[in-house]
N, C-alpha and C positions, 0 to 999 in steps of 0.2 A: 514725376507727373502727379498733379494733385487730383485724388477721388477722396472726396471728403463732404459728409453730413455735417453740417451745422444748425446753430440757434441762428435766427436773425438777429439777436441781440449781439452775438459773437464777431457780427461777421466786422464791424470797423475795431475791434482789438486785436483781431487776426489782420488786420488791413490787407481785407480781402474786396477786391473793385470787384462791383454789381457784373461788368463784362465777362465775366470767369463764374459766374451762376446760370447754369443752366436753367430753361423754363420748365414749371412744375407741372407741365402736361410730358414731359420726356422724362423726367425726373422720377417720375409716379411708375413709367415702365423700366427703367433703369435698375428702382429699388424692388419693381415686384422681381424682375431677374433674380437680385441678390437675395430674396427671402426667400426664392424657390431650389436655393441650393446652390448658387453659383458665383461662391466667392462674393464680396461686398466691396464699400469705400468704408474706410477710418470713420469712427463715426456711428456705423449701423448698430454695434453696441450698444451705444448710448442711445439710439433711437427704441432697441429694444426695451431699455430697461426705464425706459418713460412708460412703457407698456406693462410695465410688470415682468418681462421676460427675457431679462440678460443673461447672455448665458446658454443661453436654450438653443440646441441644434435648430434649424432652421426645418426639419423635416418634423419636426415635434412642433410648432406651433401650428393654431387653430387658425381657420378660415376666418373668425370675428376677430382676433389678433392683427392677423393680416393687414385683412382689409382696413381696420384702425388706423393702423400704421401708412399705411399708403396716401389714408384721406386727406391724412397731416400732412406730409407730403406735397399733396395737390392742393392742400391749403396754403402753402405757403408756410408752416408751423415750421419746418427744416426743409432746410436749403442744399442742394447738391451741388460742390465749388467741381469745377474740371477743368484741366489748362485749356481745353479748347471746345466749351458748349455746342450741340450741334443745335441748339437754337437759344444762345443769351439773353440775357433779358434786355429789351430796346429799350430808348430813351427817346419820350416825349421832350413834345414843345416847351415845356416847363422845366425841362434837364429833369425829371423827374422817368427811373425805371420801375417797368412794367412788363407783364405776360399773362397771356390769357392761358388759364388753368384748366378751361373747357368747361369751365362752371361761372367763373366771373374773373376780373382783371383782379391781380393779384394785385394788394396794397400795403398788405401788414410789413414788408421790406422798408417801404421808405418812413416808418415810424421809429423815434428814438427807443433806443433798449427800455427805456425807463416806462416809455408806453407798451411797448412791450408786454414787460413783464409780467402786469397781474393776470391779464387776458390767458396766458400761456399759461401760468400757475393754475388757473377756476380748470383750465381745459383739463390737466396733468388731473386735478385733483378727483375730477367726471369719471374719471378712467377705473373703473371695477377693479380693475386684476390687480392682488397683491402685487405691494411694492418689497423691494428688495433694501433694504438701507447699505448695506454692506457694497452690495454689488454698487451703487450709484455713489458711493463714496468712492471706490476705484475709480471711476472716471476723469475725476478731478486730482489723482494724486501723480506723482513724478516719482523716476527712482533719484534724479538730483536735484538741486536748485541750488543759488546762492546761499551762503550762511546769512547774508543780512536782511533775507525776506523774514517777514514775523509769520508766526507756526501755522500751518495752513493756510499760504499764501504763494505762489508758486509763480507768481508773474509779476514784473514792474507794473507801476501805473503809469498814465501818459501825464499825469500831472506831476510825477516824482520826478518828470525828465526823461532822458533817452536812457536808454539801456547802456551800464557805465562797461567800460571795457577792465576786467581783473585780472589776477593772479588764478590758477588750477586750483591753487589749495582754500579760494573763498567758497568752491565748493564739495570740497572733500579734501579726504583723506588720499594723497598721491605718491605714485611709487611705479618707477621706469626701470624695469627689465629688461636683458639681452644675454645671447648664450652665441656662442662662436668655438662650444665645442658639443660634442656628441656623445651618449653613454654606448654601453654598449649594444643597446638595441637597434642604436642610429637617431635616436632620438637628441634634439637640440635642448639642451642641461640651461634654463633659465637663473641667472643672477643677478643681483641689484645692481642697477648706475646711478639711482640715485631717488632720495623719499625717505619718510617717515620709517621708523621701524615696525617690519609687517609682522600678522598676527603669527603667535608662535607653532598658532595650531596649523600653519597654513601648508607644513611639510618642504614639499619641493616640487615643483611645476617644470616639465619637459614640453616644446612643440613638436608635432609627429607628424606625421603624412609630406605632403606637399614645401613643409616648411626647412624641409630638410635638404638642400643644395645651392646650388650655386646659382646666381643670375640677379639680375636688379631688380630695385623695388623702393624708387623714388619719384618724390615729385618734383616741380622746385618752389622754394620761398626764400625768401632773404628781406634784407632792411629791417628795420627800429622792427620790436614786438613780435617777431621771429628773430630769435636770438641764432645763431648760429655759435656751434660751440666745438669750444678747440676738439682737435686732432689727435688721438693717439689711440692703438691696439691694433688689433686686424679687426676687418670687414667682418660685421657681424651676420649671423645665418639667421637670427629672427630677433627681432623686437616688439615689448607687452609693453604696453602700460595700465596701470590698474585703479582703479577711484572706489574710493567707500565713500557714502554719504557722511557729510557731517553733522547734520544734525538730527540725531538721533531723539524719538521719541515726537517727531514733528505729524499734525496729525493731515499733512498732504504727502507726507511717502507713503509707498506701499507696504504692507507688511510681509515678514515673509510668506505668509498664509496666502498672501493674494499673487505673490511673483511665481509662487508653483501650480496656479491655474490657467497661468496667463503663457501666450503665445508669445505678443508683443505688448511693450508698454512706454509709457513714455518719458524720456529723459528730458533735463533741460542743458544739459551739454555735451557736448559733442567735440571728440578730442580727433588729432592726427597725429600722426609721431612717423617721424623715417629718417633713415641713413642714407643720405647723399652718395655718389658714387667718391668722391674727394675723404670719404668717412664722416662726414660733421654729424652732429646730430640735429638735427631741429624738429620744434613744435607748435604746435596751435590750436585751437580749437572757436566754436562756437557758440552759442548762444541759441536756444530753437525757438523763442519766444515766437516771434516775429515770424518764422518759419512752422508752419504746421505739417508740411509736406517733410518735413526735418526731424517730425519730434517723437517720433515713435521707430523703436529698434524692438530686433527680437530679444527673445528669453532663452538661454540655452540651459538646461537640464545637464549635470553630470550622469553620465549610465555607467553601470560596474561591464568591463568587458573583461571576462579573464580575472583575474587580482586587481586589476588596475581600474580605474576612474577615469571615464574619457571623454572630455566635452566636443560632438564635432560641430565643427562652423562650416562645412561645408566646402567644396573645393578642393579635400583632399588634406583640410588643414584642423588638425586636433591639440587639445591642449591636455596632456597628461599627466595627473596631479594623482601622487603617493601621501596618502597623511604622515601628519609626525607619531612616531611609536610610541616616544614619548612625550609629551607636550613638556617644552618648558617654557623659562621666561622669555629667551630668546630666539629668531628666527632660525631655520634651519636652511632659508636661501641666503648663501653666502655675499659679501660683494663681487663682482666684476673686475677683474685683474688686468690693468689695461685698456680701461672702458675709456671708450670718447666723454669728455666733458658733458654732463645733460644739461640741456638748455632750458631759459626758464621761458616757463609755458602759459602764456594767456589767453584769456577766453572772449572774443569781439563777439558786436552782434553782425549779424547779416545787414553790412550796410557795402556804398564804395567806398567810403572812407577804410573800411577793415579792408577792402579790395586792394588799394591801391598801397596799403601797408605792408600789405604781405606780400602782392605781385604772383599773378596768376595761380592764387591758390586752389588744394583741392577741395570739395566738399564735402557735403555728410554723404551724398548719393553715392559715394564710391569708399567709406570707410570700410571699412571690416569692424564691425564694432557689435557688441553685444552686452545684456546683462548677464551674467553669468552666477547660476543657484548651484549653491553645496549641497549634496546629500546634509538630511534633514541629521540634527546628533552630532555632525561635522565641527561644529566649532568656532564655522570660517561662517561672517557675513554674508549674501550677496555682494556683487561687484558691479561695478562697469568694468567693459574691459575690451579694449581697443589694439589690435593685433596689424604690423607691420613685415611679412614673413618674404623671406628670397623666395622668390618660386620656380620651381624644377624644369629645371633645361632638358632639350633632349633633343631627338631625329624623329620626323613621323615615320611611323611605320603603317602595314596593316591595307588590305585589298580593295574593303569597301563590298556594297553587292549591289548588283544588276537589279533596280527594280521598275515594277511598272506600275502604271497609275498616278494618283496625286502623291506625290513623296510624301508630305506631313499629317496624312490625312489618319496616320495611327497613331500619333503623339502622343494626343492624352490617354492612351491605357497600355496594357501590359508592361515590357521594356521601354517602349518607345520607337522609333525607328531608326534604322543602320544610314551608314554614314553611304551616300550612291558613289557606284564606282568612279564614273569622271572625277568628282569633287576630292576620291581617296588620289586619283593618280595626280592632280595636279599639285596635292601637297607631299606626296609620299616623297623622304628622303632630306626636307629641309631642317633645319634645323630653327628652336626656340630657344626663348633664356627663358619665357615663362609662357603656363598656360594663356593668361589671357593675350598676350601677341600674337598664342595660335587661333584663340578661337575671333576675333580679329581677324586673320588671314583665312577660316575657315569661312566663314560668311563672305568673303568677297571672291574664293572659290566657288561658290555654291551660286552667287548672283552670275558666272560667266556659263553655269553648267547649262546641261538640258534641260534641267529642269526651273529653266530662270522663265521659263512663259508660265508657270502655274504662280507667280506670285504676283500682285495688283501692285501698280506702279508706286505708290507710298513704300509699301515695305521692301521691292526689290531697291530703291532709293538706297533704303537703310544698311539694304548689304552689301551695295557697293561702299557703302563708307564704315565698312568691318560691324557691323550693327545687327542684332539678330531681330527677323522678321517679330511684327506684334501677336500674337496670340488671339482667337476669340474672344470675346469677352468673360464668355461661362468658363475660361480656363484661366483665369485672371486668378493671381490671390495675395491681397494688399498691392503693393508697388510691386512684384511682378510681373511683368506684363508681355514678358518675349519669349520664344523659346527659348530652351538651356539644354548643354549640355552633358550629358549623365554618363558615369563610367561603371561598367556593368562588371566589373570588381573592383572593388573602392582602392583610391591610392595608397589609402590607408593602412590596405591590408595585402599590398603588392600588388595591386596590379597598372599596368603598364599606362602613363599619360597620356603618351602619346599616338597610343596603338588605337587606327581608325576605326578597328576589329571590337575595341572596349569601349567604344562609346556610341550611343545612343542619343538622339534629341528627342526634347520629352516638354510635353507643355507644363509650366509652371506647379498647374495640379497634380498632375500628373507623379514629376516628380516630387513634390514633397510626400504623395502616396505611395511611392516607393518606399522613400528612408521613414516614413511611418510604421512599414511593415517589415521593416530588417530586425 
């Protein structure tokens, strides 16, 4: 779903249609929401630091701050994109759109960027509060792009032509990982199928939690540009792939100084990688040019847990990296003995054309995909790093509890709320090959229960079709938008998947304030 701030000069290189712009009389309340503390759209960042104040927790700015930021807003200055405006902007006799802002019909939309521009610059310029250079330089950088954009340039023009379809390695440095065996922690032992030779510092890389068993965890793709690639080894228990930028020193990446303040940030491709149930390997990726709602992933930090270095991605799935003791010139991940053939992997844009190549492919919204930062000293670059993992079969188990009242009305704070008994007895006993087919069957348990008249016919909709209901708004944060939910001892650290007892639904805020405070 796209919540997204924009320039109006942006909005036809995003080819974004006026229909998907909310009017600047809802927009103007939409943003005071997110200044008052309640999550935002993509974007607010950069709204901020037009103002001087990127960066800045949202309970620390000033009342003249604010209200600045708003006016622009209901000036029309930035634009609020959503897949489905709750009042668009209409279209006059002239084909020409409009919306009343409650002060006058809004018209700076339908001027060329180029008129635009200076008006918006004198405005930027009016503005008291210290600018940030640094901070406003982030905005516009990527952790990847093409090698054949020139240095500080991160998107095609429309006059270069379409967006060309490549190889992985036009934009980085690539390198495909699988492990199909376990040390003795239980942990899944990563080694090479195929890439560049990685960095020597970069030790040896384990998946942990969830990525550890058996069950499937494919899509499908086939034809030209999805290669499918031969057959040989056993079925593997996880699969990485991993990208370093190539062009190193270019002044639209980030720097590492900026990827360890940042949450999320934005890339310019976006890989998929999986193993077929036949064994094949195949891949693909995209392009986020054209996609805004695509181009931004999180940041994941390494934390010391114990001896070890543990990046979690959430869902029970951690990637466990030991440094090299000794750094030498060579890597210390070996190859893959047995590995299926790697296929070669290229990068379309988001058009039908890539659709009908690939044949019902998946997209970014459902990667697993991350940047992923070294302890500082480490040695090791930043990454992209796109993860493929079996995920843990089982039996439900677990009682559920008798409650009364609105069921979700405790979501967003403490644990969250327990699983209601009906919802535990109609699954207890079944079995999964992975979490998400339970939590799939969990939400369309939950639409037949007692408690299916507390929810408003949209979202009970959604869990009949395995879908979890939408969230508030003020419990929104980024593209979260649903409930989730939360195991009240991490898989990570044994405790049970499946047990209706260990888990918790938690609004989106909710739980990232959880794993904030572990």
């Amino acid at each position: 779903m796209w919540e997204r701030l924009i320039r109006p000069r942006d909005r036809e290189r995003l080819n974004i249609g006026f229909e998907k712009i909310e009017s600047p009389f809802f927009a103007k309340s939409y943003v005071r929401q997110s200044l008052e503390g309640y999550g935002g759209p993509f974007g607010l960042d950069e709204l901020k630091a037009e103002f001087g104040c990127y960066g800045r927790d949202t309970h620390n700015l000033s009342e003249p701050q604010k209200r600045k930021m708003l006016e622009a807003v209901e000036r029309g200055d930035w634009l609020l994109v959503l897949d489905e405006p709750f009042s668009p902007l209409s279209r006059d006799t002239s084909n020409r759109y409009g919306a009343i802002t409650g002060k006058r019909v809004l018209e700076s939309i339908y001027q060329s960027p180029q008129a635009l521009e200076k008006p918006l610059q004198s405005r930027v310029e009016n503005v008291q509060a210290p600018r940030n250079p640094v901070a406003e330089k982030q905005l516009h950088c990527t952790f990847t792009k093409p090698r054949t954009l020139p240095d500080g340039t991160i998107d095609y023009t429309d006059s270069g032509g379409p967006i060309p379809t490549c190889a992985v390695g036009d934009y980085g440095t690539f390198a495909l990982l699988g492990g199909n065996e376990t040390d003795s922690a239980g942990n899944v032992v990563l080694k090479q199928i195929r890439g560049e030779r990685l960095p020597a510092a970069l030790g040896t890389l384990a998946l942990g939690g969830a990525a550890v068993a058996a069950g499937a965890s494919c899509g499908g793709l086939c034809t030209a540009g999805a290669v499918t690639a031969g057959i040989a080894g056993s079925t593997l228990a996880g699969l990485v792939a991993l990208l370093w930028p190539s062009s190193l020193g270019d002044s639209s990446l980030y720097t590492e100084e900026q990827l360890n303040t940042l949450k999320q940030c934005r890339t310019r491709v976006r890989l998929h990688v999986e193993q077929q149930a036949d064994g094949a390997l195949k891949g693909y990726g995209y392009n986020t040019q054209k996609r805004p709602d695509w181009e931004m992933i999180p940041v994941v930090q390494f934390r010391a847990r114990g001896a070890q270095q543990v990046a979690d991605f959430g869902d029970g799935v951690t990637l466990i990296w030991t440094p090299a003791v000794e750094p030498s010139r060579t890597s210390t991940i070996p190859p893959l003995e047995g590995a299926p053939q790697a296929p070669q992997i290229w990068i379309y844009p988001p058009t039908e054309r890539a659709d009908s190549i690939l044949v019902s492919p998946i997209y970014p919204p459902e990667y697993k995909d991350f940047i992923l930062v070294f302890p500082a000293g480490s040695g090791v670059k930043p990454l992209y790093i796109v993860l493929n993992v079996r995920k843990t079969s089982g039996r439900v188990t677990g009682q559920g509890e008798d409650l009364d009242g609105n069921w979700l009305i405790g979501a967003g704070s403490g644990e969250g709320v327990p699983v209601p008994k009906d919802v535990a007895d109609a699954l207890r006993g079944r079995e999964f090959k992975s979490f998400d087919s339970f939590r799939v069957e969990f939400w369309k348990a939950a639409s037949m229960s007692a408690i299916k008249n507390q929810f408003i016919s949209q979202n009970l909709g959604r869990m009949r079709k395995g879908r979890a209901p939408r969230v508030h708004k003020t419990q929104r944060v980024g593209g979260r938008l649903s409930y989730e939910l939360h195991h009240l001892v991490k898989v990570s650290e044994g405790g049970a998947v499946y047990d209706l007892d260990n888990i918790r639904v938690n609004t989106p805020r909710n739980h990232i304030d959880l794993h904030r405070n572990e």
